[in-house]
TIMI-544543 format. One record per residue (C-alpha): residue number from 1; z, x, y. Coordinates in steps of 0.25 Angstrom, whole numbers, plus 2048, in hexadecimal, padded with zeros to 3 digits. Layout:
<atoms>
NUM  Z  X  Y
...
</atoms>
This chain:
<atoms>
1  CC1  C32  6BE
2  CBC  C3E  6C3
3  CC1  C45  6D1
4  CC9  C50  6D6
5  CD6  C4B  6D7
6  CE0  C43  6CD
7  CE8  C3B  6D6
8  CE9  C34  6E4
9  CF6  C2E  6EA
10  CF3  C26  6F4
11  CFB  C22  702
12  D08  C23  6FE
13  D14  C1F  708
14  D1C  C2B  704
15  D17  C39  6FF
16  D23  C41  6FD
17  D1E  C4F  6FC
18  D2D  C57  6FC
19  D27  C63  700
20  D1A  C66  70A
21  D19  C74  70A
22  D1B  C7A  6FC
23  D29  C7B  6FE
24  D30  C7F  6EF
25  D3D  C78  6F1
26  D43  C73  6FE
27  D52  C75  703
28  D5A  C74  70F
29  D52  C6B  71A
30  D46  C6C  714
31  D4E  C5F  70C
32  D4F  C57  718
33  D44  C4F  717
34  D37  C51  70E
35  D28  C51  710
36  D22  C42  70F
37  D15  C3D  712
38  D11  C2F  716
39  D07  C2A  713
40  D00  C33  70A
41  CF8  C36  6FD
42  CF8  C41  6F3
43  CEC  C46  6E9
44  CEF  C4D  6DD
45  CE3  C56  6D6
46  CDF  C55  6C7
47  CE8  C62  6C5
48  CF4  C59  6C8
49  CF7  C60  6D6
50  CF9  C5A  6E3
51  CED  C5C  6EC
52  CEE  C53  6F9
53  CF9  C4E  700
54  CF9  C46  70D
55  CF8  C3C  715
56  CEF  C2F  70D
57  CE4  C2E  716
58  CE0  C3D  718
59  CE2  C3E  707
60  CD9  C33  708
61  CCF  C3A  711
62  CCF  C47  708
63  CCD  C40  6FA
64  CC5  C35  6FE
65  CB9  C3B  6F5
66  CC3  C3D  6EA
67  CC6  C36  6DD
68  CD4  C36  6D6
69  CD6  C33  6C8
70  CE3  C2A  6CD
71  CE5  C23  6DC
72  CF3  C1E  6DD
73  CF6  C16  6E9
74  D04  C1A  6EF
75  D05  C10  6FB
76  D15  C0C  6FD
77  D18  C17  6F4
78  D1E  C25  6F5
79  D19  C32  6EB
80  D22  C3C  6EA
81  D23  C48  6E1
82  D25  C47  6D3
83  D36  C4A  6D0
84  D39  C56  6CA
85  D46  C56  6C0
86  D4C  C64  6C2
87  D55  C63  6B7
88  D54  C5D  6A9
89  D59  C5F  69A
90  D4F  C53  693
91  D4C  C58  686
92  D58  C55  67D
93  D5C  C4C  670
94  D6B  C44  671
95  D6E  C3E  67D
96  D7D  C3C  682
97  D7D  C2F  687
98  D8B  C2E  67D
99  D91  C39  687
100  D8E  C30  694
101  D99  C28  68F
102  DA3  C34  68D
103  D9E  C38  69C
104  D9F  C2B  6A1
105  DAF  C2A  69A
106  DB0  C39  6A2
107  DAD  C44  698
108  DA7  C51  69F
109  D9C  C56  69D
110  DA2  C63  696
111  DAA  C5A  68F
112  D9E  C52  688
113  D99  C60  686
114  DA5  C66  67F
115  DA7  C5B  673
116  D98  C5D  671
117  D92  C53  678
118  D87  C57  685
119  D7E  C62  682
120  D82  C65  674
121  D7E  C56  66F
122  D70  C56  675
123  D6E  C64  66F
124  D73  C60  660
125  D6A  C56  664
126  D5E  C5B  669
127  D5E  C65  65F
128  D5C  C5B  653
129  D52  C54  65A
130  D41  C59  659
131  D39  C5F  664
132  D31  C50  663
133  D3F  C49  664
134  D41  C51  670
135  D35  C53  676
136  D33  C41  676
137  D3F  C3D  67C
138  D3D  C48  686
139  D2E  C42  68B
140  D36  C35  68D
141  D3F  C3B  696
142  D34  C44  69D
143  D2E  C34  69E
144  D3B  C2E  6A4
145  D3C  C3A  6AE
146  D2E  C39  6B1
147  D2E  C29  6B3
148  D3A  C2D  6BF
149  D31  C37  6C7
150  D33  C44  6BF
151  D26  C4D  6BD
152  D2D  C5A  6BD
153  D3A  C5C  6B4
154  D42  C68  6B0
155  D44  C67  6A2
156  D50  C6E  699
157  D52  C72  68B
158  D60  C75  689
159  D65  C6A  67D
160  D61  C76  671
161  D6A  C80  675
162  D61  C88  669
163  D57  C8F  66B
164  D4E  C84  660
165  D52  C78  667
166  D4F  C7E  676
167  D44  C83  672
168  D42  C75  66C
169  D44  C6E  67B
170  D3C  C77  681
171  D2F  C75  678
172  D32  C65  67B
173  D32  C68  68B
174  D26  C72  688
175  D1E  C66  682
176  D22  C5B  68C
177  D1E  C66  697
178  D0F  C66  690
179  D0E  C58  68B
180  D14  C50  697
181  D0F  C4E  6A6
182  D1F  C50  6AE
183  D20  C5E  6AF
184  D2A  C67  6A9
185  D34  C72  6AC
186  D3A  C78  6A0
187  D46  C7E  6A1
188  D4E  C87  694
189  D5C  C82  692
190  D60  C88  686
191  D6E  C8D  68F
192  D71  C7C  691
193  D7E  C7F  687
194  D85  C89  67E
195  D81  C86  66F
196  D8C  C82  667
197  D92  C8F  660
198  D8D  C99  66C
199  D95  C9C  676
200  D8C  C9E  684
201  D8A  CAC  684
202  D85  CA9  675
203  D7B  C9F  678
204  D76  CA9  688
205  D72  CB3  67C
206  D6A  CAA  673
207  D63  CA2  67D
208  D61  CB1  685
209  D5B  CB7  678
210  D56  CAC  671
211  D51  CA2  678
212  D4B  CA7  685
213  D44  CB3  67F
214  D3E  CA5  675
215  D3B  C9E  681
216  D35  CAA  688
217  D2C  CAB  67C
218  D27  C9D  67C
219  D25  C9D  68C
220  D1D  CAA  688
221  D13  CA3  67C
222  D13  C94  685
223  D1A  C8C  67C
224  D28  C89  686
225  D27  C8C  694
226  D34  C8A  69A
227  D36  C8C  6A8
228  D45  C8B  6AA
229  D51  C93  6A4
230  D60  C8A  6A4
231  D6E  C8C  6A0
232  D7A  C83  6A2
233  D85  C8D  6A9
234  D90  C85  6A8
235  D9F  C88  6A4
236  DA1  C86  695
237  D90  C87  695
238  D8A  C95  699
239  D91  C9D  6A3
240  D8A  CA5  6AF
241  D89  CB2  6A6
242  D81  CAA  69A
243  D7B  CA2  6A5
244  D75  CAE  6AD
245  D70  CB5  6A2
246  D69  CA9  69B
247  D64  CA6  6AA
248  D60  CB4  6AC
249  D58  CB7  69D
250  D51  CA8  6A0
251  D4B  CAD  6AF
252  D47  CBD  6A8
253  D3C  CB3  69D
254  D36  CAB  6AA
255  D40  CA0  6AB
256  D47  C98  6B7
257  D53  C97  6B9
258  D59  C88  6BB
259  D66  C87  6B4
260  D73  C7F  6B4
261  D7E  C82  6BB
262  D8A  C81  6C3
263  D8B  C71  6BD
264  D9A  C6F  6B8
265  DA0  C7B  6BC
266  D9F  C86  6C8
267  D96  C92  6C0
268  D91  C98  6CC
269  D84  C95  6C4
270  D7D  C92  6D2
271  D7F  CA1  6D5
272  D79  CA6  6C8
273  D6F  CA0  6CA
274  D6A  CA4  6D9
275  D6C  CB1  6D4
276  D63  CB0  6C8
277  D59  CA9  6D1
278  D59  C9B  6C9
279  D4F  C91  6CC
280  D5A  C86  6CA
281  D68  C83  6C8
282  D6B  C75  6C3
283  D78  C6D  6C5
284  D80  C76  6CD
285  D8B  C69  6CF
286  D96  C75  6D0
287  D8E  C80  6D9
288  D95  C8A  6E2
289  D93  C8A  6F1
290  D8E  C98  6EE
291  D86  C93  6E2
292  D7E  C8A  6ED
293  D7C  C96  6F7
294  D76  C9E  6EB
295  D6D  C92  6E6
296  D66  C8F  6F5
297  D64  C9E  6F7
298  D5D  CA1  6E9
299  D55  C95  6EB
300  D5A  C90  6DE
301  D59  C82  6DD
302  D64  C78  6DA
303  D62  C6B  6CE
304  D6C  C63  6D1
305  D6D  C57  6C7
306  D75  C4A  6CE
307  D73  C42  6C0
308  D7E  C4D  6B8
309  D8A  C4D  6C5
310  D87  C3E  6C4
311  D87  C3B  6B6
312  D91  C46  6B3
313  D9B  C43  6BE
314  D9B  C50  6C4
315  D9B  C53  6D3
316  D8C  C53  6D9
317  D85  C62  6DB
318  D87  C64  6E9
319  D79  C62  6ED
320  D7C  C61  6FD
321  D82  C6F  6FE
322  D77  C73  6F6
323  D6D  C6E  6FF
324  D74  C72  70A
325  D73  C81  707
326  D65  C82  705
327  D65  C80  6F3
328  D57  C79  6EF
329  D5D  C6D  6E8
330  D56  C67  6DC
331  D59  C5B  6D2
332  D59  C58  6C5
333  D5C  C4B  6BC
334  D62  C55  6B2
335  D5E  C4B  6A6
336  D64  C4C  699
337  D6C  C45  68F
338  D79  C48  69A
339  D71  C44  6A6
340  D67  C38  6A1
341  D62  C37  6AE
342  D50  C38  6AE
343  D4E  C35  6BD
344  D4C  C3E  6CA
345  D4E  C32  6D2
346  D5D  C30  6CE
347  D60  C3F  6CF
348  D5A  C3E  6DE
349  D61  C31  6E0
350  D70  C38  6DA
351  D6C  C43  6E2
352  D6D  C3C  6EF
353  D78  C33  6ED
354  D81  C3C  6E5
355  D7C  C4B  6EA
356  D79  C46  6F9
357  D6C  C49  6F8
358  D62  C44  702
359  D55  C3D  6FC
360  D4D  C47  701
361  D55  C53  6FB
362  D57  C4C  6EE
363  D46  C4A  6ED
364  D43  C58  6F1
365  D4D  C5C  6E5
366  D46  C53  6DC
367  D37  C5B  6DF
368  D36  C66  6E7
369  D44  C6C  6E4
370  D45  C68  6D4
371  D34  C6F  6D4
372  D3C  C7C  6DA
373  D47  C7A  6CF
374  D3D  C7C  6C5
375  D35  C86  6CB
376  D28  C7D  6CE
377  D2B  C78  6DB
378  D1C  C7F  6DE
379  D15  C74  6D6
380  D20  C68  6D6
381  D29  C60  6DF
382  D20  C5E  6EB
383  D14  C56  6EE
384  D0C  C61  6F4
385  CFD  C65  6F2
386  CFD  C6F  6E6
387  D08  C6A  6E0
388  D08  C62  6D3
389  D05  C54  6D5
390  D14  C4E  6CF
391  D17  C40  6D7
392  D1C  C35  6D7
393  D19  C27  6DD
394  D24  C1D  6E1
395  D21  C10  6E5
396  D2A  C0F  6F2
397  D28  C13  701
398  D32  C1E  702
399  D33  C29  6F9
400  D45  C29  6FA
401  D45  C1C  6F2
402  D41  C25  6E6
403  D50  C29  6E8
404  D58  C1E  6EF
405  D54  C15  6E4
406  D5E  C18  6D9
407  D56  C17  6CB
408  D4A  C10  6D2
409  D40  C1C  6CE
410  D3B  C13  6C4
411  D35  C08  6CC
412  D32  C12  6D9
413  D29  C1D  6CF
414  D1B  C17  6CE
415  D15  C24  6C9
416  D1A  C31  6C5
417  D0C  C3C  6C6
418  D0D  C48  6BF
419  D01  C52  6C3
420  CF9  C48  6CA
421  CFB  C3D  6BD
422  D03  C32  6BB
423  D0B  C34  6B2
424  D15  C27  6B4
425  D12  C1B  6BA
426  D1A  C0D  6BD
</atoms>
């Protein structure tokens, strides 16, 4: 059908917009309560952008000539922003569901990791498997996240240690970022673990003068463009020397900053990066006091990630202290073969009852906050004119039941809308 516009969303109880005023993260009191309309409707223009918002009968007024390629009555229901999953590692071969066990009977973490298992299984692993091995079980995972609200997610390589199979990874997240309608954040993880047979100042060198002068390269010619640099700095993984330096070679080719750190052991890592003005800091389960101060002055935002304290018994990141000092607090699902976990509305959920998060801080950190993370908080996590038309549509009257029900996603999410098109429908 001809006509100017791609989609109308009619009368909805609940439009949660999170922000009304382009704000690029919110923090502090600007958590309290976010911006909702009653009431309302919201057109999206064939370039997949949101061009009206407001209040159902004057939308009705200013598009009454208009026709629209899709109507979609929102009566009884609530559209909110599509979820954005700030922190992922999904391409990989050789999950670990053999190591929950151990877990579950009290091994650590490093433990696992030490007699072989944890990162070093999925990389044996995803280095024998083929980039269409890889790449296919990735799209069902980008469907899974999809199907629980996610349309914009971080995605990681990491499980090649090498510079073949990271470059592997990141030709498997460059195709899904072209072929597929959720949008993608790529992210280098070559520094994820020290290869067997290198000690860490070792594998700094070759991923400092092999694979980012590689990657620069191929960000140069369009073949992989890759927006975020990431290291583990962790005791008995990189320390703060190989870290910075890694950190630093990654943000001189054009990369952001958005590492791991501070996760099973007090690195100062948040201090590092405040210092290095990183766009992220992931985990940060053991982060100083002074660590926090640094974070909220830099603006540097915190992914905190309730499924690994949860699944891997560690104490929760301290997410109120953080909020309290003004750090922008973001989430992530953090899936991979450690972390099965797919959905945004668990992580908000754990966030609340486990981080004492309220609802409305825990949604902020899963749109606006997690855009900010990745840099692209201009275009995502927000309903605002301008802004990309990501969405979703719940069949309920209030937009909280998104989180208070625990694993109800499934039968609340009536469509997820990427760019102004359905790309998932009950």
């Amino acid at each position: 059908m001809a006509g100017g516009h791609s989609l109308l969303l009619e009368n909805a109880q609940q439009v949660v917009l999170v922000c009304s005023r382009g704000e690029r993260f919110l923090a502090r009191d600007a958590l309290r309560s976010l911006a909702v309309l009653e009431g309302a409707s919201l057109v999206v223009g064939k370039d997949g952008f949101i061009k009206a918002i407001g209040p159902a009968d004057v939308i009705r007024r200013q598009f009454s000539g208009e026709t629209f390629e899709e109507i979609i009555d929102c009566s009884g229901k609530c559209i909110l922003p599509g979820l954005v999953d700030a922190h992922t590692h999904p391409v990989w071969a050789g999950e670990r569901v053999h190591e929950f066990a151990m877990k579950l009977a009290g091994a650590t973490y490093m433990e696992i990791h030490q007699a072989g298992g944890g990162i070093h299984f999925t990389v044996e692993r995803t280095r024998q498997a083929s980039e269409e091995e890889l790449f296919r079980s990735f799209q069902q995972r980008l469907q899974c996240m999809m199907k629980a609200g996610t349309t914009l997610v971080e995605c990681k390589s990491g499980y090649g240690l090498d510079l073949e199979t990271e470059l592997k990874m990141l030709r498997v997240i460059e195709r899904a970022r072209r072929e597929l309608d959720i949008g993608i954040s790529a992210t280098y993880c070559g520094a994820h673990s020290v290869p067997k047979g290198k000690t860490a100042t070792e594998a700094a060198d070759d991923i400092i003068n092999n694979h980012l002068p590689k990657l620069k390269e191929l960000g140069r010619n369009g073949e992989i463009h890759v927006d975020n640099i990431d290291v583990f700095c962790e005791k008995g993984v990189f320390d703060l020397d190989s870290t910075r330096r890694i950190l630093q070679r990654g943000k001189d080719i054009g990369l952001q900053i958005n590492f791991h750190g501070d996760e099973l052991h007090p690195m100062k890592a948040a201090e590092l990066g405040a210092e290095l003005g990183a766009q992220a800091i992931s985990h940060l389960e053991e982060v100083s006091d002074e660590g926090i101060v640094a974070m909220a002055t830099a603006r540097c935002s915190a992914v905190l990630l309730p499924t690994t304290a949860y699944m891997l018994r560690l104490k929760q990141p301290r997410a109120r202290k953080m909020l309290d000092e003004g750090v922008i607090v973001a989430l992530g699902s953090d899936f991979n073969p450690n972390a099965y976990c797919f959905s945004m509305p668990m992580v908000m959920h754990l966030a609340c009852v486990n981080m004492r998060m309220s609802m409305p801080e825990a949604l902020a950190a899963a749109t606006i906050n997690a855009a900010y993370a990745l840099g692209k908080s201009h275009t995502h996590g927000s309903l605002e004119v301008g802004k990309q038309g990501d969405l979703i549509i719940i069949n309920s009257s209030r937009w909280e039941h998104l989180i208070y029900q625990f694993g109800g996603h499934h039968e609340l999410i009536e469509y997820v809308i990427a760019k102004g098109k359905v790309i998932y429908k009950t």
